[in-house]
The first five atom37 places (N, CA, C, CB, O) and aatype in JSON, in Angstrom:
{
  "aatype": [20, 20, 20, 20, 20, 20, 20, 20, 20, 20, 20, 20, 20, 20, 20, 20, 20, 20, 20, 20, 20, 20, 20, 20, 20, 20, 20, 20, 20, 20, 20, 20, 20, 20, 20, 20, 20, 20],
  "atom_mask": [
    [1, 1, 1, 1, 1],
    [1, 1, 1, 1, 1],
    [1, 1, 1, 1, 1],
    [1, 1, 1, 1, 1],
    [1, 1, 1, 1, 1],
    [1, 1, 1, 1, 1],
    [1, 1, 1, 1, 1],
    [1, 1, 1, 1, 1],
    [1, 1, 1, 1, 1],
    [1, 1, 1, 1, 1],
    [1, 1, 1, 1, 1],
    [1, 1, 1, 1, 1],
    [1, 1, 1, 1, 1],
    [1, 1, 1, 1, 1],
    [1, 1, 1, 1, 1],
    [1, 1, 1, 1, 1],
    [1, 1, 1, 1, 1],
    [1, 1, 1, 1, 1],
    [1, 1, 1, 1, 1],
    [1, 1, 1, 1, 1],
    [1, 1, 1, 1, 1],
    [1, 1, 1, 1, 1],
    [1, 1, 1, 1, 1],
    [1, 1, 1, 1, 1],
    [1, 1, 1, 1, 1],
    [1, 1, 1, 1, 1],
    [1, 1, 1, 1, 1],
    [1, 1, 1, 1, 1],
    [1, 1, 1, 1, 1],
    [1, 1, 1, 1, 1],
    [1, 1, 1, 1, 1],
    [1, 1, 1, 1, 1],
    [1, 1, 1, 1, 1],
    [1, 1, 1, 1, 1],
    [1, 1, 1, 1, 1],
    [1, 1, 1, 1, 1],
    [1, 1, 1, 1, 1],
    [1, 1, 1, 1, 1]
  ],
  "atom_positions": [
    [[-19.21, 18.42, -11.69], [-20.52, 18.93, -11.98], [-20.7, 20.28, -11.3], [-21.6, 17.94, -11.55], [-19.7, 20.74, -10.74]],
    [[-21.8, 20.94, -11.27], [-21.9, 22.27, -10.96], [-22.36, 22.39, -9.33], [-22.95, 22.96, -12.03], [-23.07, 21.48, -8.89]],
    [[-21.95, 23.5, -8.43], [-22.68, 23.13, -7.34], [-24.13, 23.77, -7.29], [-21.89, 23.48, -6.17], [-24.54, 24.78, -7.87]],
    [[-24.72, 22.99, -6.53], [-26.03, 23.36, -6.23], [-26.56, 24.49, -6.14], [-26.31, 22.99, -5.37], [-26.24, 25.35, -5.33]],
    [[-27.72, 24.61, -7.26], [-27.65, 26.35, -7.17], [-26.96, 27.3, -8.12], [-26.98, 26.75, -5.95], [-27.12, 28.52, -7.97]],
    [[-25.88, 26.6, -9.48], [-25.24, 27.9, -9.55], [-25.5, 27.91, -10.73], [-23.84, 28.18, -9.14], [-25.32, 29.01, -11.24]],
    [[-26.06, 26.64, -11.82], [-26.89, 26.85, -12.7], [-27.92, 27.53, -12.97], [-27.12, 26.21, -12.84], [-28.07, 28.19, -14.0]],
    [[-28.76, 27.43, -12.01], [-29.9, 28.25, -11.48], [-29.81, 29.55, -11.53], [-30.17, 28.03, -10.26], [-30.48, 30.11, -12.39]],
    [[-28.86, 30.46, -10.5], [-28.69, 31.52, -10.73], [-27.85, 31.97, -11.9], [-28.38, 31.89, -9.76], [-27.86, 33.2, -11.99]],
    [[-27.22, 31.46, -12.7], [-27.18, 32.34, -14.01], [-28.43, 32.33, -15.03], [-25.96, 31.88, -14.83], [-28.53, 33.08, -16.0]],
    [[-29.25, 31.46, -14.68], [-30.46, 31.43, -15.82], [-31.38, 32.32, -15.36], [-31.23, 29.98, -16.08], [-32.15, 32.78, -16.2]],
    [[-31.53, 32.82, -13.79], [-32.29, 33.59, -13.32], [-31.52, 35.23, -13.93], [-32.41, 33.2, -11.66], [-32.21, 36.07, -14.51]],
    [[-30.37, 35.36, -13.72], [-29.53, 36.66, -13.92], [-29.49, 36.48, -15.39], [-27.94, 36.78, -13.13], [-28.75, 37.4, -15.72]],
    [[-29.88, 35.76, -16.67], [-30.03, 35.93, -17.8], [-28.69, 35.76, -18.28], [-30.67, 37.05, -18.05], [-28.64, 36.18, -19.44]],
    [[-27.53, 35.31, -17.88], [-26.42, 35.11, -18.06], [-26.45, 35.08, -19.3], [-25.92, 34.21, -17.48], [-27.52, 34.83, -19.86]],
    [[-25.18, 35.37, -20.11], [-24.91, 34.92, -21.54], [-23.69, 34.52, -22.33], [-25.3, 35.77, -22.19], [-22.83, 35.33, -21.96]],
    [[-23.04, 33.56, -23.37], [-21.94, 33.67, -23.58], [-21.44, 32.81, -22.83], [-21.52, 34.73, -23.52], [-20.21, 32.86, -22.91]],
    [[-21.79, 32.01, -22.1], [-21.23, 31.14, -20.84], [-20.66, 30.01, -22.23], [-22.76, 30.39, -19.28], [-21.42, 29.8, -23.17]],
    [[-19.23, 29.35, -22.16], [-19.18, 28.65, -22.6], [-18.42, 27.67, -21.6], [-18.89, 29.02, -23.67], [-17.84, 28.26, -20.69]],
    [[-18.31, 25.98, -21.6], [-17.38, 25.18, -21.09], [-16.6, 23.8, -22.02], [-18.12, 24.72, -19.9], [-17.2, 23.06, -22.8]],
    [[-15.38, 23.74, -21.74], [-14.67, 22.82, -22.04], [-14.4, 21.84, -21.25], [-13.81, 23.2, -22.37], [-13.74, 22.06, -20.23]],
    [[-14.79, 20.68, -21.51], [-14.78, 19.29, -20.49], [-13.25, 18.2, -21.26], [-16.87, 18.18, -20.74], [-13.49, 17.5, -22.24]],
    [[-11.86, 18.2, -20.69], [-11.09, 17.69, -21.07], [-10.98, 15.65, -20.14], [-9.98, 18.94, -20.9], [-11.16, 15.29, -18.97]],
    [[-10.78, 15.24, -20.81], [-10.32, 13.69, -20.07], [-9.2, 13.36, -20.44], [-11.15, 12.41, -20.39], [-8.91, 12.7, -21.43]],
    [[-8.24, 13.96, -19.35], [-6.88, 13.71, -19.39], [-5.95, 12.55, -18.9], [-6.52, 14.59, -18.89], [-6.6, 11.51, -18.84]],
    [[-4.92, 12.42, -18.61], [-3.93, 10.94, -17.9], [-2.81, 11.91, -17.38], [-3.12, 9.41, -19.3], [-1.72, 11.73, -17.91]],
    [[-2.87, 12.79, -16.55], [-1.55, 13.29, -16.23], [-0.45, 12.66, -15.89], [-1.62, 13.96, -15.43], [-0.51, 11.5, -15.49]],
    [[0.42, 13.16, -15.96], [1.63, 11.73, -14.87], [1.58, 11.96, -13.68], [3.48, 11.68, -15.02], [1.64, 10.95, -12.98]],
    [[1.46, 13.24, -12.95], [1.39, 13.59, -11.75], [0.08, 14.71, -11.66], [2.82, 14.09, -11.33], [-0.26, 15.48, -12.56]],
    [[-0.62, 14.55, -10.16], [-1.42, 15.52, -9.84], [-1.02, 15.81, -8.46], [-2.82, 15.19, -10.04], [-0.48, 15.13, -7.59]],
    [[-1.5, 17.16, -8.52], [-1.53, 18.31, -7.45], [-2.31, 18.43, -6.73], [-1.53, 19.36, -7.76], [-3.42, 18.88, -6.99]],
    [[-1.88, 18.0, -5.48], [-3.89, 18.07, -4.33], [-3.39, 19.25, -3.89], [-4.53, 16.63, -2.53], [-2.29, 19.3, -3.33]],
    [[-4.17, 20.37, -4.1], [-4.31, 21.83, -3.1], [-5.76, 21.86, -2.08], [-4.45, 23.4, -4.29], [-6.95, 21.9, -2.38]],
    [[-5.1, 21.82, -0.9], [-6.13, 21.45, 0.37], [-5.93, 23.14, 0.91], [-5.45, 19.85, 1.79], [-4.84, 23.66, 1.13]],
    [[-7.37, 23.88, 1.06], [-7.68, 25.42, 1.5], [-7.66, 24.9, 2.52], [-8.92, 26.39, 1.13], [-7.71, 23.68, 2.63]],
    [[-7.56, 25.9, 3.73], [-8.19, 25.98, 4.91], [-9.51, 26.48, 4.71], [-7.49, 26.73, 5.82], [-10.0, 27.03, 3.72]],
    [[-10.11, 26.15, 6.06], [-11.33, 26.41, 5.63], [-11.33, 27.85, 6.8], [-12.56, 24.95, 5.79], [-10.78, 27.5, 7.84]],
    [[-11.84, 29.46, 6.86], [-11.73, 29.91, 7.55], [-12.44, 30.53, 8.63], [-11.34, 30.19, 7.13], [-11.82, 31.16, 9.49]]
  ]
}
C-alpha cells in the first residue's frame, strides 16, 4: 500500500498520468534486499 502521506501529496501537487500495475505472482525464489539505514 502507499506510505503515509504520499497519496496526498500528489493530489495536492495536481499530479497526472500516474498509472499502477498490481501483479500476484508465485516466484520460485525471492530476494530480501536489507538497506542500511544511515
Amino acid at each position: 500500500m502507499a506510505c503515509s502521506g504520499y497519496v496526498e501529496d500528489l493530489k495536492s501537487e495536481a499530479a497526472q498520468g500516474i498509472q499502477i500495475e498490481i501483479k500476484r505472482c508465485q516466484p520460485s525464489e525471492l530476494t530480501v534486499f536489507n538497506e542500511e539505514e544511515n
